[in-house]
Backbone bond lengths (Angstrom), bond angles and torsions (degrees), N, CA, C in turn:
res aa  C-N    CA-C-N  psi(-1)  N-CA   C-N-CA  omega(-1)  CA-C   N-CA-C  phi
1 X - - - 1.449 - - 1.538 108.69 -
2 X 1.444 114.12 153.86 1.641 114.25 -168.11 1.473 95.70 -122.93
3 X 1.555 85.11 143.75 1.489 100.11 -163.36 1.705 112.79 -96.04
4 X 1.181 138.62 147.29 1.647 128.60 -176.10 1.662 103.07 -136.06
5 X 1.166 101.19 171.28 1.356 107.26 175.08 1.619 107.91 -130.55
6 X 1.519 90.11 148.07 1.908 86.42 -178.08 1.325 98.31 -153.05
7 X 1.384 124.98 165.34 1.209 138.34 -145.73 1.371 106.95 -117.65
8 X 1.519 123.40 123.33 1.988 114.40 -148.00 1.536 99.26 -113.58
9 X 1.448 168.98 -178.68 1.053 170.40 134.70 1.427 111.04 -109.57
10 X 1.127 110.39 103.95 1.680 123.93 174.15 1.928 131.29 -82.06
11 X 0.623 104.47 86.49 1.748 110.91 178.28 1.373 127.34 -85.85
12 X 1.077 135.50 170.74 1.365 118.70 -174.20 1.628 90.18 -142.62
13 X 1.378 113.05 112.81 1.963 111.90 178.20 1.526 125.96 -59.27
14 X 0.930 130.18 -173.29 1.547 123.87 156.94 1.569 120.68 -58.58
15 X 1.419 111.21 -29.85 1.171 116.84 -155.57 1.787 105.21 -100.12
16 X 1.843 98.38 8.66 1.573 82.48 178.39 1.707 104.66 93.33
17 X 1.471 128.82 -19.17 1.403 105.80 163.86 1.458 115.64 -94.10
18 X 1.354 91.48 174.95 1.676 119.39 179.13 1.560 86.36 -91.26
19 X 1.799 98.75 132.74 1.564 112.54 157.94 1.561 108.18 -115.64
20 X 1.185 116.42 104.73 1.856 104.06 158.55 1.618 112.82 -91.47
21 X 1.339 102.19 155.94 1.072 133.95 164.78 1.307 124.33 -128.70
22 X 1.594 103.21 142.60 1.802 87.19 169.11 1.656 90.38 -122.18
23 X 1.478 121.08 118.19 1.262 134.16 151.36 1.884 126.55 -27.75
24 X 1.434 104.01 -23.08 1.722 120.45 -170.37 1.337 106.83 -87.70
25 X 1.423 107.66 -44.66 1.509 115.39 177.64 1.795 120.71 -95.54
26 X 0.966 113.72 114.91 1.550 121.48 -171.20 1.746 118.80 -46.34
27 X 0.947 118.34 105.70 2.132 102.16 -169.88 1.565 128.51 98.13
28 X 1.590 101.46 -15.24 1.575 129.33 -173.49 1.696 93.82 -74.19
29 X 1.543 102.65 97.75 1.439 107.53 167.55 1.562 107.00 -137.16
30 X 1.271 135.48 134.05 1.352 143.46 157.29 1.759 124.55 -118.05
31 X 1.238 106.79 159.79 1.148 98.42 -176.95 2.050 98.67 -134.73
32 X 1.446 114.47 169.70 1.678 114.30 164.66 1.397 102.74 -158.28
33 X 1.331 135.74 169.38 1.027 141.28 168.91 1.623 114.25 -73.33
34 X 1.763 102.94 -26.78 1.685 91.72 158.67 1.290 107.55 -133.20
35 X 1.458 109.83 178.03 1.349 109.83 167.88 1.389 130.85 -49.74
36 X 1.041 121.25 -63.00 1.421 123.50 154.56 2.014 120.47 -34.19
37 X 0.553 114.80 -47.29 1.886 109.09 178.98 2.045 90.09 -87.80
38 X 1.090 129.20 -25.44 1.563 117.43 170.97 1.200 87.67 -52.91
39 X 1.537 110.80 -79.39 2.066 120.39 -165.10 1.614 98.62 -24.94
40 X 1.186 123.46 -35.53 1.894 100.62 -150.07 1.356 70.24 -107.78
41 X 1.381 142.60 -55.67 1.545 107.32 -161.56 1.432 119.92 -57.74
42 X 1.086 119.88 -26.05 1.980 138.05 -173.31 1.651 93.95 -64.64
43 X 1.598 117.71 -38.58 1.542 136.19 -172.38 2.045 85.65 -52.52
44 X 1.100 103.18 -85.15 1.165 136.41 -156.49 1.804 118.34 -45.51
45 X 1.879 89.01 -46.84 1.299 107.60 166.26 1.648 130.07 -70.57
46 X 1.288 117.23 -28.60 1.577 142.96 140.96 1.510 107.60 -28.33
47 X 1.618 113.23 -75.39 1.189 111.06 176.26 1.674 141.41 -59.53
48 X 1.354 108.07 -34.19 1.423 139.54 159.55 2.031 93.09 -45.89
49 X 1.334 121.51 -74.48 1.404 153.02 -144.54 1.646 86.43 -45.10
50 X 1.436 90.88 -72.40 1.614 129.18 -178.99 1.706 119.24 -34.86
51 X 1.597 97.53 -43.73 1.443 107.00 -168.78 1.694 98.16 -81.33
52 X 0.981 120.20 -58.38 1.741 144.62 177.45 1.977 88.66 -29.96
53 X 1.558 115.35 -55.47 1.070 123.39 -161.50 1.313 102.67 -59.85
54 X 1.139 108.53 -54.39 2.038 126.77 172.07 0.982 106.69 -33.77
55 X 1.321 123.31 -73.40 1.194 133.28 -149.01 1.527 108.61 -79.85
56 X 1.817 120.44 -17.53 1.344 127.84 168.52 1.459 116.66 -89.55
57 X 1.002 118.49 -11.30 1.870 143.59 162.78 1.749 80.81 84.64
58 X 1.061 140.08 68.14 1.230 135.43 150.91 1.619 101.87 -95.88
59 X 1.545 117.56 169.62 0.966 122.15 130.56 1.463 151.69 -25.15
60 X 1.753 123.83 94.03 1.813 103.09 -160.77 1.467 98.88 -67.34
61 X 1.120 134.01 -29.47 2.101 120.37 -178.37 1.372 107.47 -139.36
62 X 1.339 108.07 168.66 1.146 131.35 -147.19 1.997 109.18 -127.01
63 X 0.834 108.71 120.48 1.647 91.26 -170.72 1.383 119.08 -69.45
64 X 1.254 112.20 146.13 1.075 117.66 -172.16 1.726 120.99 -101.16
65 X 1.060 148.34 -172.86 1.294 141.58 150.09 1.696 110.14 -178.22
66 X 1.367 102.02 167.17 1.411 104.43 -176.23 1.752 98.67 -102.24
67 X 1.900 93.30 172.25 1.612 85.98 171.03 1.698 95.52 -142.81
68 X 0.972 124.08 126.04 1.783 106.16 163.91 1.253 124.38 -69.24
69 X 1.821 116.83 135.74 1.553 117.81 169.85 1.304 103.88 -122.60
70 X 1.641 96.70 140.45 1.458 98.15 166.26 1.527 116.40 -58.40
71 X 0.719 127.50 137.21 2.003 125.63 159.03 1.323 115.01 -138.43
């Protein structure tokens, strides 16, 4: 199996959970009560995301890029 790397976005809700996201994969959202169980569900949900994508012949990611704003 081949291994990838992807880029996760961590938040913390009102309610005290961890939300990941991965920005690369389209719909790829997880959540845990900590950071650590977010990381492996975001792991897991990536892979799930990915396969669904396969199997729909979409695209598995999406490009990403930055932009600078003044603020």
């Amino acid at each position: 199996m081949n291994k990838a790397t992807f880029s996760v976005t961590i938040s913390q809700d009102e309610d005290g959970y961890f939300i990941a996201e991965c920005p690369e994969v389209p719909g790829c959202v997880s959540q845990g009560r900590t950071k650590v169980e977010a990381m492996e569900n975001v792991r897991n949900a990536i892979r799930e995301c990915l396969e669904v994508r396969r199997e729909q012949g979409l695209p598995l990611t999406i490009r990403v890029e930055q932009v600078e704003v003044t603020v």
